[in-house]
C-alpha positions as CSV (number, residue, x, y, z in Angstrom):
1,X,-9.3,-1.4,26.2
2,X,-7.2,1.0,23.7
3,X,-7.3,-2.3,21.2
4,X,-11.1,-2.8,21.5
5,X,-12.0,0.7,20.9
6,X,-9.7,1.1,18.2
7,X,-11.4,-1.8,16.6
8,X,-14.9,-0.3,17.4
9,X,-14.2,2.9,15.7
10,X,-12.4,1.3,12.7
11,X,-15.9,-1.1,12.4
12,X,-18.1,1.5,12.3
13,X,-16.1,3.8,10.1
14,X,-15.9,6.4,12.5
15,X,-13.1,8.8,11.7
16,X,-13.4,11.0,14.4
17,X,-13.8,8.5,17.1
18,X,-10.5,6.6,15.7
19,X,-8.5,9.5,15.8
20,X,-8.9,10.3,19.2
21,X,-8.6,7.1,20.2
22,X,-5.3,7.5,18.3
23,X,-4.5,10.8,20.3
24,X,-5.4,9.8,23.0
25,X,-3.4,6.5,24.2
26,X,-2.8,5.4,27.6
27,X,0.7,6.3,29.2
28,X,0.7,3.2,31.3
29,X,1.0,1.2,27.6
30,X,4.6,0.6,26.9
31,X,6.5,3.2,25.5
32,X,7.3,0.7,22.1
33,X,3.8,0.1,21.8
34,X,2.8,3.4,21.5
35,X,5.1,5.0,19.0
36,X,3.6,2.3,16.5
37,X,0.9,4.4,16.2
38,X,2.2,7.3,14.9
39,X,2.0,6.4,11.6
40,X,-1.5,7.0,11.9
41,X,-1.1,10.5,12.7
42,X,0.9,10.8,10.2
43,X,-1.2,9.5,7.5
44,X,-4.8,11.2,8.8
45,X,-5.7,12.6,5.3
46,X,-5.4,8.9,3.9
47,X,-7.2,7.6,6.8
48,X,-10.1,10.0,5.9
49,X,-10.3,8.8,2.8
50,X,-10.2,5.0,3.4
51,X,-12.9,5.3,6.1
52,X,-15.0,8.0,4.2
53,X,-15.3,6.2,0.8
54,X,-16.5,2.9,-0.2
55,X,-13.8,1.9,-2.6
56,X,-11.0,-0.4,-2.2
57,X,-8.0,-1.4,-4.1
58,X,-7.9,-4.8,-2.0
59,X,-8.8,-7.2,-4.8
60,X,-6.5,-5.5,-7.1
61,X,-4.0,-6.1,-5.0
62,X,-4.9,-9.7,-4.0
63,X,-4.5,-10.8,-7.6
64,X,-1.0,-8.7,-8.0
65,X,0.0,-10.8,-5.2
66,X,-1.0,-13.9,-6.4
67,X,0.6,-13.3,-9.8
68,X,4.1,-12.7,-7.6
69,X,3.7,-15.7,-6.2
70,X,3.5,-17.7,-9.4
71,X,5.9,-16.1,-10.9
72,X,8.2,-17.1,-8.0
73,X,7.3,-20.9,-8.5
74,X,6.7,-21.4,-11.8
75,X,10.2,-19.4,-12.7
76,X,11.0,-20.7,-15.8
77,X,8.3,-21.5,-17.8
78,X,9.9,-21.8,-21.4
79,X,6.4,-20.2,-22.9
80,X,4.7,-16.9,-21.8
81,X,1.2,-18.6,-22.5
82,X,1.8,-21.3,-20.2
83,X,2.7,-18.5,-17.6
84,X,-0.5,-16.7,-18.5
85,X,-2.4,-20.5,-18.4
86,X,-1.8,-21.1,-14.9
87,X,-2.1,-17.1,-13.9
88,X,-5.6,-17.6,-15.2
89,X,-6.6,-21.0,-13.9
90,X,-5.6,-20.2,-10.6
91,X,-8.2,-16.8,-10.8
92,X,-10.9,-18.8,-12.3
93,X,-10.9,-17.5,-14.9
94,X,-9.1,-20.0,-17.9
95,X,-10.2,-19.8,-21.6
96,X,-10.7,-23.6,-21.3
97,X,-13.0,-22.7,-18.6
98,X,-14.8,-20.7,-20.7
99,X,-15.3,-22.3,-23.8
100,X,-16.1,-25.4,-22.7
101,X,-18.9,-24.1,-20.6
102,X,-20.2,-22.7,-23.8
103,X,-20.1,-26.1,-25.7
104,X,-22.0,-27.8,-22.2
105,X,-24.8,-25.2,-22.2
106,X,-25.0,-24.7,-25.9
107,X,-25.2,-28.6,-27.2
């Protein structure tokens, strides 16, 4: 039940509701499984923020991970513009991409 309401606050952006959900957790839950949620507690003003405003860093970070990743496999890539090739082919977003388009729609 703690889980589902938890989740219901956290959907509905309710602040309030989610931290006394927080506050307020069961005694009969184990004793590990509570003191995970501290964190929470301790981080309320960020919560705020994150639940009061629509902005997010997600995508940001999603393509900072991504580049990680690359960089892990393709270690050792003898030239920084292949590096930065396959960075942006992998987001979509290649200069090839784009110039051919150009020469398709404009003849």
């Amino acid at each position: 039940m703690f889980l589902q309401e938890l989740r219901y606050a956290y959907r509905q952006r309710d602040f309030d509701l989610f931290m006394k959900v927080i506050h307020h957790i069961d005694p009969s839950l184990p004793e590990w499984f509570r003191k995970k949620f501290d964190i929470f507690k301790t981080y309320q003003n960020g919560i705020y923020q994150a639940f009061t405003t629509p902005y997010s860093n997600g995508i940001t970070e999603t393509i900072n991970n991504h580049i990680k990743v690359i960089k892990r496999i393709a270690y050792g890539y003898r030239r920084f513009s292949y590096f930065r090739l396959r960075i942006l082919i992998i987001q979509h977003h290649s200069q090839w991409q784009k110039k051919n388009v150009k020469k398709v729609v404009n003849g």
